[in-house]
N, C-alpha and C positions, 0 to 999 in steps of 0.2 A: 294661331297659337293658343289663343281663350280657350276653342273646342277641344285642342289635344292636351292642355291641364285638368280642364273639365272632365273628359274622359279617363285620364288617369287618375281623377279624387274620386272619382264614381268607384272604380277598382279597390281602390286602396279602401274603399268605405264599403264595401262587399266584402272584402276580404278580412277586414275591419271585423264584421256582424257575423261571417258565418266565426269565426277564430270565437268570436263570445258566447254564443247559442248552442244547444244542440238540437241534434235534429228530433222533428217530432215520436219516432218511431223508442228513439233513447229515454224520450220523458216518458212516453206512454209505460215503457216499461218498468220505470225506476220506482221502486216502492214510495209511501210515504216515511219510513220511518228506516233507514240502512241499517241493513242486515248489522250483527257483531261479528269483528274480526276473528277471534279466538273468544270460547266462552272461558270466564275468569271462575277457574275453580276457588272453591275456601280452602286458604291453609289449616292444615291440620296438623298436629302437634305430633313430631314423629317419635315412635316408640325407641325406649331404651334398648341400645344393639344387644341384639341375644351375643353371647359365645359364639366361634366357628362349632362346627359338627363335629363329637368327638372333644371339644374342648370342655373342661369342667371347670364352672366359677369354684374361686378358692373359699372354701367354708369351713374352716375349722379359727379357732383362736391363735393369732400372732403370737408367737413366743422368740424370743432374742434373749441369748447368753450371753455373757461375754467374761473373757478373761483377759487380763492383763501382764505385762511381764516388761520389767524394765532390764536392758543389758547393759554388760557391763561400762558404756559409755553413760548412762543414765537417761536413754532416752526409753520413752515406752511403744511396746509395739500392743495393738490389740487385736485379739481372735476373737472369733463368734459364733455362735450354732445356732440358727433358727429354722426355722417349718415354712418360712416364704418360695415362692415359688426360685426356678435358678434364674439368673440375670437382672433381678430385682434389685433397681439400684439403690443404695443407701446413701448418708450421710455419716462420716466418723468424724465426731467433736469432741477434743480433750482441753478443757479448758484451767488454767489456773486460779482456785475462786480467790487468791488475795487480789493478787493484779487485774486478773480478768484477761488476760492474754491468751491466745485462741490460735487452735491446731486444727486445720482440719482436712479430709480425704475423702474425697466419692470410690465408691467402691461398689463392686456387684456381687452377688450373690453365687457362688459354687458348691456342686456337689454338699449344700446344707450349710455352706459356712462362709466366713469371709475373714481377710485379714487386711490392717490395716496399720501406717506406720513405717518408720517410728515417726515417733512427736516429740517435740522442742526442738531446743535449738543445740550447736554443735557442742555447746560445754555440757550440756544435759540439765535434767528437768532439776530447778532449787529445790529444797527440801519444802513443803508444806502440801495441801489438801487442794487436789483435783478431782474432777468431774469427766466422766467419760459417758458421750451422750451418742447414738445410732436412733437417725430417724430414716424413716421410707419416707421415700422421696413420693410428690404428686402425681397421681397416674399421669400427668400433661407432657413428663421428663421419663416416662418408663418404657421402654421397648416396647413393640407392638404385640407379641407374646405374651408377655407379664400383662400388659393393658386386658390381653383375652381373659385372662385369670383372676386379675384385682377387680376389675373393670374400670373405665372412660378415667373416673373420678378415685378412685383405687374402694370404691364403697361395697365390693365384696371383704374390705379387710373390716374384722372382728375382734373383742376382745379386750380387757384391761388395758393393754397399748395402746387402744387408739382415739384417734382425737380428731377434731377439726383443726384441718391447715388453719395458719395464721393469716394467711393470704386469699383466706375462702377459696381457693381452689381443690375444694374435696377434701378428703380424709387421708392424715398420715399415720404410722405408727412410732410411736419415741421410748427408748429402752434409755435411762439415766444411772450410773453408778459411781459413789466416790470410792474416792481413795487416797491414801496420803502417805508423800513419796518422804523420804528420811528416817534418821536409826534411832528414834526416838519416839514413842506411842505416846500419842497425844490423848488428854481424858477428853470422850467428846458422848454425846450420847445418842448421835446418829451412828446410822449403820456406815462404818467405813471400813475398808480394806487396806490393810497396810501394806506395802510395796518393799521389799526387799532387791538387793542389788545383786543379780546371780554373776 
């Protein structure tokens, strides 16, 4: 029984050694120094996306009109005409500057214009002095179209409008105008618009 344990720890301790080893034929071969798996390119900083073919970044200066017009429940609607491209979506903020009370609408851009509204609430707007503000929105929230024409960060937009976002996410543009709803003209020495009740 000695000899056929014996016999089997011999096995087991060959099978042991080759399982560890390789063979010589594998060392001879094997470099000093292993090859690299894949060579590690340097990152390179990639260039600002051109336009599609055919696509023209938007270059001229942001212009935004607006008009106003309260109906006969006293609530206000607002129109606009600008030179942005179409689908370009905005931001309509009509704010109350006593209270501070805040109206607001996303809206896109058609055929040169856009409308927006009405604002307040169901009894309609108090008498006193509002703010009607339209900003473009960050190129991050704009259609993929407009994105071709504004660009990434909307920084093909130009002009007396525009500004750095608040949220450093690029460039928006912001068109601001008062105005002040009641039958009584207030003396003020800002530029305001008085609102009539058609």
């Amino acid at each position: 029984m000695t000899a056929w344990l014996r016999a089997i720890g011999a096995g087991v301790m060959l099978m042991w050694l080759a399982g560890c080893g390789g063979s010589e034929e594998e060392a001879a071969s094997a470099p000093d120094d292993p090859a690299p798996v894949a060579e590690m390119a340097e990152a390179t900083p990639e260039p600002a996306p051109e336009p599609p073919p055919g696509v023209a970044p938007f270059a001229e200066p942001v212009t935004i009109d607006v008009s106003s017009r309260l109906g006969s429940d006293r609530r206000l609607t607002v129109k606009g005409e600008t030179n942005l491209p179409a689908d370009t979506r905005l931001q309509v903020l009509v704010e109350r500057e006593l209270s501070g009370v805040r109206w607001r609408e996303r809206v896109s851009v058609a055929e040169g214009g856009f409308v927006a509204g009405p604002f307040g609430p169901g009894s309609g707007l108090p008498d006193g002095d509002y703010l009607v503000e339209v900003v473009v929105q960050e190129g991050s929230v704009q259609p993929a179209a407009v994105r071709d024409r504004l660009g990434k960060g909307n920084e093909h937009l130009q002009g007396p409008l525009v500004e750095q976002s608040r949220h450093g996410l690029g460039q928006v543009a912001r068109y601001t105008k008062r105005f002040l709803v009641g039958d009584e003209t207030r003396r003020t020495r800002d530029r305001v618009e008085v609102m009539e009740i058609e």
